[in-house]
C-alpha positions as CSV (number, residue, x, y, z in Angstrom):
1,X,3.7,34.1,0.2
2,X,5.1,31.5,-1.9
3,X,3.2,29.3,-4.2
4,X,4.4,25.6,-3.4
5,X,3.2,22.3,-6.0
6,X,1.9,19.6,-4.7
7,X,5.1,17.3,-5.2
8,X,7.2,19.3,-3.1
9,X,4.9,19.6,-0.8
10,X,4.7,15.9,-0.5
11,X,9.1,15.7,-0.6
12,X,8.4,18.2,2.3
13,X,6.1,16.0,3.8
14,X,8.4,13.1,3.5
15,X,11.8,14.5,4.6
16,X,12.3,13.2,7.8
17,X,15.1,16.1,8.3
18,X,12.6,19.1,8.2
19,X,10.3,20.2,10.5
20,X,6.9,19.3,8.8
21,X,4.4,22.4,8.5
22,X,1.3,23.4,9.2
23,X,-1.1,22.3,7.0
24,X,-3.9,24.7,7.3
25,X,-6.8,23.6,5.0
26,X,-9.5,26.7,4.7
27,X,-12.1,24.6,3.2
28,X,-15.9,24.0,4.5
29,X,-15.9,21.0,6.3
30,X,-18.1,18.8,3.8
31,X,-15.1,19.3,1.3
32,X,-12.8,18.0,3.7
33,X,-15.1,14.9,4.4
34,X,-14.9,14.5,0.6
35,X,-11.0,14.7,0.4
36,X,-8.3,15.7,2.7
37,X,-4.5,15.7,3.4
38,X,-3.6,13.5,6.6
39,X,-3.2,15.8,9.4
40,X,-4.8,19.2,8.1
41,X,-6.1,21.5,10.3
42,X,-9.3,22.6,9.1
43,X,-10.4,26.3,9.6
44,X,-13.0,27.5,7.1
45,X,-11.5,30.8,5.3
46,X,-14.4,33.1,7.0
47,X,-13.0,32.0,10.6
48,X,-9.4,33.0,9.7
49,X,-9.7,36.6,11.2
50,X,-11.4,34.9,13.9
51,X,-8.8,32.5,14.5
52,X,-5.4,33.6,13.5
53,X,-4.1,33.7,16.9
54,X,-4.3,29.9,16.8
55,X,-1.0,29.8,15.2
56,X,2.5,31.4,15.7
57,X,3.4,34.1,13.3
58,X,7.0,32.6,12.5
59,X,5.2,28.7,11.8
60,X,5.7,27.2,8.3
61,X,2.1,27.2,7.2
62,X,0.7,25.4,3.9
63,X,-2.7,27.0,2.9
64,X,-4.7,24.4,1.0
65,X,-8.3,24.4,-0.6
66,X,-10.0,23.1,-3.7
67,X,-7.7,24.9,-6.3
68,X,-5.8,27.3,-4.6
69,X,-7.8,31.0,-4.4
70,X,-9.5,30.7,-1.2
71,X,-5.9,29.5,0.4
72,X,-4.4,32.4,-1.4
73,X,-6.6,34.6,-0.1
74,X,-6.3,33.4,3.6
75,X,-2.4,33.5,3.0
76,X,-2.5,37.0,1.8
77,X,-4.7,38.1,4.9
78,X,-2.2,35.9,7.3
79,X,1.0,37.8,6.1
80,X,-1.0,41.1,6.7
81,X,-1.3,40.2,10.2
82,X,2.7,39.2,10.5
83,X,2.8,36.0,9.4
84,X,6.2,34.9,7.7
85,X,6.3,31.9,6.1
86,X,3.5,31.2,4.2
87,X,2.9,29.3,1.1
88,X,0.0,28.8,-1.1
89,X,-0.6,25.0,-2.3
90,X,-1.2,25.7,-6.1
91,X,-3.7,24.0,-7.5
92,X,-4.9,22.8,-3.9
93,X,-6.2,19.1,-3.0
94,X,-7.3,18.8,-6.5
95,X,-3.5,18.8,-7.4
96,X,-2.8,17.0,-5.0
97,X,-5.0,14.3,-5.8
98,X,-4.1,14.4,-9.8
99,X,-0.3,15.0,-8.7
100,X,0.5,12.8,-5.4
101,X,-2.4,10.7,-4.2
102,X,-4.4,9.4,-6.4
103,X,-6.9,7.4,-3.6
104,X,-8.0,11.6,-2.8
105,X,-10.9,11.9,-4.0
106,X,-11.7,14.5,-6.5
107,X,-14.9,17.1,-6.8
């Protein structure tokens, strides 16, 4: 798993050249009312296990949460299971909202 900062995941975001990932945000669903990142899928980290099939094993996937352990965590248990190409958003919306988008809100 690699760690990835919120300004390169926006540039990724941005790039028109590369295929854009999945953002898979592993939040509870009142923190994603609160803030979010356009176009997040949101599966809770306890539904992971559950719901891993949901996405192909060679997928660019972006695990996001509030600051980063709980996506980390759900990385770590999606490479066990064969995923590839996972990266960790570091420091999570929170970052993303003091680093990129300052209209997310923070909590």
């Amino acid at each position: 798993m690699q760690n990835l900062r919120a300004p390169d995941l926006a540039e990724w975001l941005s790039d028109a050249s590369r295929p854009k990932p999945i953002l898979l945000d592993v939040r509870e669903p009142w923190e994603v009312q609160t803030a979010q990142i356009p176009g997040a899928v949101n599966i809770p980290l306890q539904q992971i296990p559950a719901r891993s099939d949901e996405f192909d094993q060679d997928a660019e996937i972006v695990c996001i949460c509030h600051h980063g352990a709980r996506s980390a965590q759900a990385g770590m248990f999606l490479e066990a299971h064969g995923f590839t190409k996972i990266h960790n958003l570091q420091g999570g919306i929170d970052a993303w909202s003091r680093q990129v988008d300052a209209t997310v809100a923070l909590y």
